[in-house]
C-alpha positions in Angstrom: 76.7 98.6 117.4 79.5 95.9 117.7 83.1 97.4 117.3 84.6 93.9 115.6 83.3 91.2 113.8 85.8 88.5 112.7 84.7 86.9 109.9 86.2 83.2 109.3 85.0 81.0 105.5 84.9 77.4 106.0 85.1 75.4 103.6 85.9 71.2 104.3 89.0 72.8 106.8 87.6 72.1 110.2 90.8 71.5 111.8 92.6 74.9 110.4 89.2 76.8 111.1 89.0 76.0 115.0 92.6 77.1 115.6 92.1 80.3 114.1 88.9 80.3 115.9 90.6 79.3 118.9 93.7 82.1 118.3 90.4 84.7 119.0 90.2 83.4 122.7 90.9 86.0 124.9 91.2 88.6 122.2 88.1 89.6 121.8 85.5 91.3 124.1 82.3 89.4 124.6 80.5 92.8 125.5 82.0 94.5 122.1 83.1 91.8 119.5 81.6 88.8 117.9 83.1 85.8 115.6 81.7 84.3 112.8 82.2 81.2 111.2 80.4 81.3 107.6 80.6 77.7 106.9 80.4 77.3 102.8 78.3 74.8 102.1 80.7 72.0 103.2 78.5 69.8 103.4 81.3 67.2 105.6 79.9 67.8 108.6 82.5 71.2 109.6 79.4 73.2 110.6 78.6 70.8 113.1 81.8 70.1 114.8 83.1 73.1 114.9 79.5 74.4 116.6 79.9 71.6 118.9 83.7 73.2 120.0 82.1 76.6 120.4 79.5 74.8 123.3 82.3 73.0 124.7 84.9 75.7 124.8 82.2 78.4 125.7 83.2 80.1 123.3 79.2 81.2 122.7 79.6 84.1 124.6 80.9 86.1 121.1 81.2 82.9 118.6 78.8 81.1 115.8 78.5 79.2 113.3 76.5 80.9 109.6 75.6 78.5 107.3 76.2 80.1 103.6 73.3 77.9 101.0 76.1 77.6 98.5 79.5 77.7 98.4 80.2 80.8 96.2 83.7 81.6 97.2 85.6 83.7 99.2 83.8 87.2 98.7 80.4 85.7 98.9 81.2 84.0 102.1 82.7 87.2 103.7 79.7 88.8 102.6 77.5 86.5 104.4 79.6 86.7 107.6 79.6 90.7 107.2 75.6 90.8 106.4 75.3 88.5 109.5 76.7 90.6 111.8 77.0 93.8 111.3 80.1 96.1 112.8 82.4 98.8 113.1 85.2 97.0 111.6 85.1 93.5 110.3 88.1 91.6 110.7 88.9 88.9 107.6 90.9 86.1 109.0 90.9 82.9 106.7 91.0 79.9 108.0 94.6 79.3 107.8 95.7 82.0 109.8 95.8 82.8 113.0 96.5 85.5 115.3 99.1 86.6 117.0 98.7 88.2 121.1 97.3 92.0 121.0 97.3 92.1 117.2 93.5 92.6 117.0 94.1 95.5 119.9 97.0 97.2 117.3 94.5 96.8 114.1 91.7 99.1 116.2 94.2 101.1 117.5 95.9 102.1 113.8 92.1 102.0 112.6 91.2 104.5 115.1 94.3 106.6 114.6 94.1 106.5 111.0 90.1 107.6 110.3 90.7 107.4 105.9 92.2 103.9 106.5 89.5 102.0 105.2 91.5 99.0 104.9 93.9 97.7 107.1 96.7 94.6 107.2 98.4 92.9 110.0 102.2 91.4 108.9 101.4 87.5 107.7 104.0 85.4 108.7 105.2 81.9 109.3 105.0 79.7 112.4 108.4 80.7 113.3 108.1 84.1 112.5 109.2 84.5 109.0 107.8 87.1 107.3 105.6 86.9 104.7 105.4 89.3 101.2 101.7 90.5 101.5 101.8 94.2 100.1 102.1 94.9 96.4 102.0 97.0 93.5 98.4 96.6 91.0 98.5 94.2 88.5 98.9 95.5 85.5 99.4 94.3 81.8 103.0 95.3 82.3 103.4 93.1 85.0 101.9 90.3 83.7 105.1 90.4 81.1 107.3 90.9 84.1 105.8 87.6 85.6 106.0 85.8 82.2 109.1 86.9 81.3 111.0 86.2 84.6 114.0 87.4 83.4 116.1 89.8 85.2 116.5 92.6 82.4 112.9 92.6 82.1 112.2 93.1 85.8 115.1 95.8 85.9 113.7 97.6 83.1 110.0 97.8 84.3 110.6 97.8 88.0 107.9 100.4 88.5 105.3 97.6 87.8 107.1 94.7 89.3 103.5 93.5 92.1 105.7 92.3 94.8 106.7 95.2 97.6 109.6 94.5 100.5 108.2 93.5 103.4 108.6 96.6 106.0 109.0 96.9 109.6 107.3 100.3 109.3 103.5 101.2 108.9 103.2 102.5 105.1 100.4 102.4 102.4 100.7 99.9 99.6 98.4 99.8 96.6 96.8 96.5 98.0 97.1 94.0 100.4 96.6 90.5 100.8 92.8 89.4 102.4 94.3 86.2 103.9 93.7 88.9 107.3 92.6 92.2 106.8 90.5 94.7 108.6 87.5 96.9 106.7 85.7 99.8 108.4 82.2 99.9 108.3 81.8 103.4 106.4 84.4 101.5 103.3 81.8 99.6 102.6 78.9 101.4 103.0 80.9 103.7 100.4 81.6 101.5 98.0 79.5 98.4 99.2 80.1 94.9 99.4 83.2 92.4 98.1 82.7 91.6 94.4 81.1 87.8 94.4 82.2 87.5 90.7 85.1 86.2 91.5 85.0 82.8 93.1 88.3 82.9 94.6 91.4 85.5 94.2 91.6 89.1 92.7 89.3 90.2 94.8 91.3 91.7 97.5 92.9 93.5 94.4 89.5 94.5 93.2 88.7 95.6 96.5 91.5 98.0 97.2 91.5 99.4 93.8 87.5 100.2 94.5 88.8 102.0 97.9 91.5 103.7 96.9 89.7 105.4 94.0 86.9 106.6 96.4 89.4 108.1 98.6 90.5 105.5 100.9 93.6 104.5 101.8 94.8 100.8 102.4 97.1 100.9 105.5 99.7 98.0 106.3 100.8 97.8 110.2 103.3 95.5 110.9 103.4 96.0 114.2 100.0 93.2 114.8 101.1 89.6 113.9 99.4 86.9 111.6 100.4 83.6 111.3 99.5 82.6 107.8 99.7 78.8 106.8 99.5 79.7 103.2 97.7 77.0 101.4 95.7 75.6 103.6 92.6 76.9 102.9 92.9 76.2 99.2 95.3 74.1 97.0 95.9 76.6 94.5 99.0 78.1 95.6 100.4 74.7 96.1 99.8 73.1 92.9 101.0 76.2 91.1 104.6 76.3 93.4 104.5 72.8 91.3 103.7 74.4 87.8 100.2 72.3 87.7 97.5 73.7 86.2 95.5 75.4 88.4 91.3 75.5 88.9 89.7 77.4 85.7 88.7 79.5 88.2 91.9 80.9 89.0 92.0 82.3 85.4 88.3 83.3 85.2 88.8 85.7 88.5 92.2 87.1 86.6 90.1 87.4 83.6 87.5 89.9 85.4 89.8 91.8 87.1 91.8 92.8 83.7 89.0 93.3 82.2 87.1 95.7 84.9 89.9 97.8 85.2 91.7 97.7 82.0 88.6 96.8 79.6 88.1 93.6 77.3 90.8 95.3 75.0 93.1 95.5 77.6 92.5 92.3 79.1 93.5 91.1 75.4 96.5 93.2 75.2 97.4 91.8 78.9 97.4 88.4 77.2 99.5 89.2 74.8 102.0 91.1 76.5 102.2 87.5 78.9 102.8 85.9 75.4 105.9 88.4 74.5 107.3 87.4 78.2 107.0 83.9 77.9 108.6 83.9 74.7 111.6 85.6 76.4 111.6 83.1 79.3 110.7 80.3 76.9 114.0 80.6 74.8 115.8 81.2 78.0 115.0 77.7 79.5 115.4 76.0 75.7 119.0 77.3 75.3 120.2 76.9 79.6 118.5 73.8 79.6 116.4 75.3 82.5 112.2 73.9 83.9 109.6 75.7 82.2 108.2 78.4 85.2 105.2 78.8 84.4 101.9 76.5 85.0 100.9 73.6 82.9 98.3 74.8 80.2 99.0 78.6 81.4 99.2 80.2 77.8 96.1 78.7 77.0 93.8 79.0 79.9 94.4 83.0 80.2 92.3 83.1 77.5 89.4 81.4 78.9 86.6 83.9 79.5 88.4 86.4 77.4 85.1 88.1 75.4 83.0 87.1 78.8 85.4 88.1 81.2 82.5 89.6 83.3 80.6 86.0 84.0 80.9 85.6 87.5 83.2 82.3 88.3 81.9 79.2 90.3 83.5 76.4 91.8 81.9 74.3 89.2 83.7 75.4 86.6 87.2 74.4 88.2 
């Protein structure tokens, strides 16, 4: 069987897909590793050019191009690159990362070192080498009034629940672990079986660690192999929420599903209201210091969308 498969989604991001591609060159083994491109229905012509750089790069010694027949997201297009080519570990890279010299070699080497690691993340950072927060606490409905709320009191007060973790310069085991470059061992997911293709696009690296962790895996974080993560580039989201615009429906549909897997519809509603309770705190805190609202355009509405569905899988469409 193949040791690694990296696993790349396209979608419309040629450009940002072929560097990470690229970043694989001399990283991988032809005689044990392959690379995937799952290209997501993009229907721009990406599948085509970026086949025609694997024939002119020769890269076709341990790269190809998977068309998906829809474009269902980010767990659905992992899950086509992961069906296509089956392997020891699977390597998750999106397309706006990009790795760093040797840090495949120190992901197989902690893998291999650390058998009940079922999941496994490199340190994201920066062009420059800035760090990147990528480990964190669950979501809970006690953080969702810490994020509402931002206020310092509250965050003090319920710090236990606060998602964020310090970035460390020491292997450790947070809860989860960002997906924008993570490694999954084969047996994982023959354990618990495939990503969740409810969600169109985030919680489901969430989902996915909370499934491991409760089957007795472990999710491992080792610094010591080096991402570069473009943050945003493969999707706008992030970006139009740094600028408190509304985000895609989806965004709240996927949020929706996770509450409401793990916490149940009635917690999912008492999430929502504990987010109320915050943003009442942060609310009269920016009316009386004349400070921006924080939060997203339409947010305290569109957290109920999908409320008494919440288990509807999401779709692009409905963005």
């Amino acid at each position: 069987m193949t040791q690694l498969s990296v696993i790349i989604v396209n979608y419309r991001t040629p450009a940002l897909t072929l560097q990470a591609l690229s970043s694989l060159a001399g990283e991988l083994d032809p005689a044990r590793h392959r690379a995937v491109v799952v290209d997501n229905d993009s229907r721009d012509g990406s599948a085509e050019a970026i086949e025609a750089v694997i024939a002119t790069r020769g890269f076709r010694a341990w790269a190809r191009v998977v068309r998906a027949r829809e474009n269902g997201g980010f767990s659905a297009g992992n899950n086509v690159g992961m069906r296509a080519e089956p392997a020891a570990f699977h390597l998750l890279m999106n397309s706006d990362a990009y790795v760093r010299p040797g840090a495949i070699a120190e992901l197989l080497a902690a893998a291999e070192a650390h058998p009940r690691a079922g999941i496994l993340s490199p340190r994201l950072e920066g062009p420059d080498g800035t760090p990147q927060v990528s480990c964190f606490r669950d979501r809970s409905p006690a953080s969702e009034l810490i994020e509402a709320a931002e206020t310092g009191v509250v965050t003090g007060l319920l710090r236990r629940w606060d998602v964020p973790l310090p970035i460390s310069d020491v292997p450790f085991e947070p809860e989860w672990t960002s997906f924008a470059c993570v490694m999954l061992r084969r047996e994982l997911i023959e354990s618990i079986g495939a990503m969740d293709d409810g969600y169109f696009m985030y919680f489901e690296d969430i989902d996915y660690c909370r499934r491991a962790r409760a089957a007795g895996w472990s999710v491992l974080h080792w610094p010591h192999a080096r991402v570069v993560h473009l943050r945003g580039g493969s999707s706008p989201v992030k970006a139009r929420m740094a600028a408190r615009e509304r985000p895609p429906l989806y965004y709240y549909e996927a949020r929706a599903r996770y509450f409401a897997k793990f916490y149940g519809r009635s917690g999912l509603v008492a999430t929502n209201l504990l987010w109320a309770v915050g943003r009442t705190v942060s609310g009269l805190r920016e009316r009386f210091g004349r400070k921006p609202a924080h939060v997203c355009e339409g947010t305290g509405r569109d957290i109920w969308r999908r409320c008494f569905d919440p288990l509807v899988p999401s779709r692009e469409a409905t963005s």
